[in-house]
N, C-alpha and C positions, 0 to 999 in steps of 0.2 A: 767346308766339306769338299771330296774332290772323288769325281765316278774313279773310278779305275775299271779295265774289264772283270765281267762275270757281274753277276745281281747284286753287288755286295757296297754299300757307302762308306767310303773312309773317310778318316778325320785324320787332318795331317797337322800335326803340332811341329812348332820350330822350335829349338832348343839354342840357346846362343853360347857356345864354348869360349870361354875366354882362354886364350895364353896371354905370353909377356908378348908376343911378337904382332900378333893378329886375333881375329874375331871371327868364326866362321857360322853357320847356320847348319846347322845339321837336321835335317827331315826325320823326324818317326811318323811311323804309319799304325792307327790305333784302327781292329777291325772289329765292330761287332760283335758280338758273342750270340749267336742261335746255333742251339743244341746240333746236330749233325742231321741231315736231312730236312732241317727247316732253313728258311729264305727270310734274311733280315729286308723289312717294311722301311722303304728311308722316309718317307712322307707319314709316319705315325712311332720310326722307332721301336716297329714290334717285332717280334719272331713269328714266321708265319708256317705251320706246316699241314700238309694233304694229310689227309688218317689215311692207316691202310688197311682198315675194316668198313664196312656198310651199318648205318644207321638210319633210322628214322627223325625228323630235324628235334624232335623234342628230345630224343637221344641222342643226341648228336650235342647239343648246346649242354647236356647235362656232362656229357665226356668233356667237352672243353673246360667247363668251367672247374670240375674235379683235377683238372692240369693246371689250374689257375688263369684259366683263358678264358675267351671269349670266341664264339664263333664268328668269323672274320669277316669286317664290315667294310664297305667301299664305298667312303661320302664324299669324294673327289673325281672330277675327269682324271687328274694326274694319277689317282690310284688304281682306278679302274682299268686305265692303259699300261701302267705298269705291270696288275696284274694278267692283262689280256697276253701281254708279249710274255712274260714268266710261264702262261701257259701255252702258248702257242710254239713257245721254242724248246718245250721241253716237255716229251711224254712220260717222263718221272711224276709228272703235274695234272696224268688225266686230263691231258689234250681233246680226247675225244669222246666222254665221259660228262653227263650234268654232277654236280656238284653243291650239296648244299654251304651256303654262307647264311649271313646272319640277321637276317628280313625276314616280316614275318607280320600278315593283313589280320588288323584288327578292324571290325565295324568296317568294311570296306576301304580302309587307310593302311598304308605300309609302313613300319617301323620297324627300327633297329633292333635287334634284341644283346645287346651287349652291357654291361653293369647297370644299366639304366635303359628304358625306352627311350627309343628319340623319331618324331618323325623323319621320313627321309626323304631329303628334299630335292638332291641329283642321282639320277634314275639312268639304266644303261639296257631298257629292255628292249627286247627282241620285236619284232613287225609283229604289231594285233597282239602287244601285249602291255600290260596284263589282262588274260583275258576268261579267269573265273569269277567275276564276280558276285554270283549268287551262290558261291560256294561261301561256308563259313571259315572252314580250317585251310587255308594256304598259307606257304613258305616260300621262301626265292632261292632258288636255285641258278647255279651260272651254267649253260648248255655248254657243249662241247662244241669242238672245232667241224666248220670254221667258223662262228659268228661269234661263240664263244660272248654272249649278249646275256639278259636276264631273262629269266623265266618264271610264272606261280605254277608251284604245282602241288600235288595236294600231300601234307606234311607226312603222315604216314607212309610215304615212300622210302623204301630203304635202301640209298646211294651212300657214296664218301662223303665227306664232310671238311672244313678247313676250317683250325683253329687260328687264333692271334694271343698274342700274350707276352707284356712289356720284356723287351729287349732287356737282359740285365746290363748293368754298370761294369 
């Protein structure tokens, strides 16, 4: 794999051209396919894009998954930084804006809500947070610039939302 600028991972294949004289190496550059306004994920291979309507997080995960997505989970430091700078360098990305993703407190425990629960185990939240816990219904939300960190807050809020959903081949 090789960065090149802009958000995007390339895969550079080498092809070996044979003549009668010489052997040369000739570079192609294979880029990703995410539909046009989505941001290909190189640490999960997915197509990642901001909505550009407001929903509530349980509508919001229902729109994703009717796109064959999932609302977009971040179980890595490296993901979570990547996503931090995606938004931070770019107010196409509701820079300054909360944002729901794909967390979501059961029983006082935080999990994934993506094709399956999963507890989550690397956490990016904001100072004194999480901090509803005698609330039953919270969601995570990513705050806006500049901390652009985690937040709960309470799911029936109706913000933007960011789906995920495998890169095609």
């Amino acid at each position: 794999m090789v960065n090149l600028p802009g958000t995007k991972t390339y895969l550079v294949l080498y092809f070996l051209v044979i003549s009668l004289r010489s052997a040369i190496c000739v570079p192609t550059v294979l880029v990703a396919k995410c539909p046009e306004k989505s941001v290909h994920n190189p640490y999960k291979d997915t197509c990642v894009t901001l909505s550009s309507d407001k929903l509530a997080w349980d509508d919001a995960k229902y729109a994703c998954e009717g796109k064959g997505g999932t609302l977009l989970t971040l179980e890595t430091l490296e993901e979570v930084e990547w996503f931090r700078t995606l938004r931070s360098h770019n107010s196409d990305w509701g820079n300054s804006v909360a944002i729901w993703i794909g967390g979501r407190q059961f029983y006082g425990a935080w999990y994934w809500e993506g094709t399956k629960r999963v507890p989550i185990e690397f956490t990016d939240w904001n100072i004194r947070e999480p901090n509803s816990y005698k609330k039953d219904d919270m969601c995570l939300q990513v705050i806006g610039w500049p901390k652009l960190n985690w937040n709960d807050h309470e799911c029936f809020t109706v913000i933007n939302y960011v789906c995920e959903k495998r890169a095609p081949a």
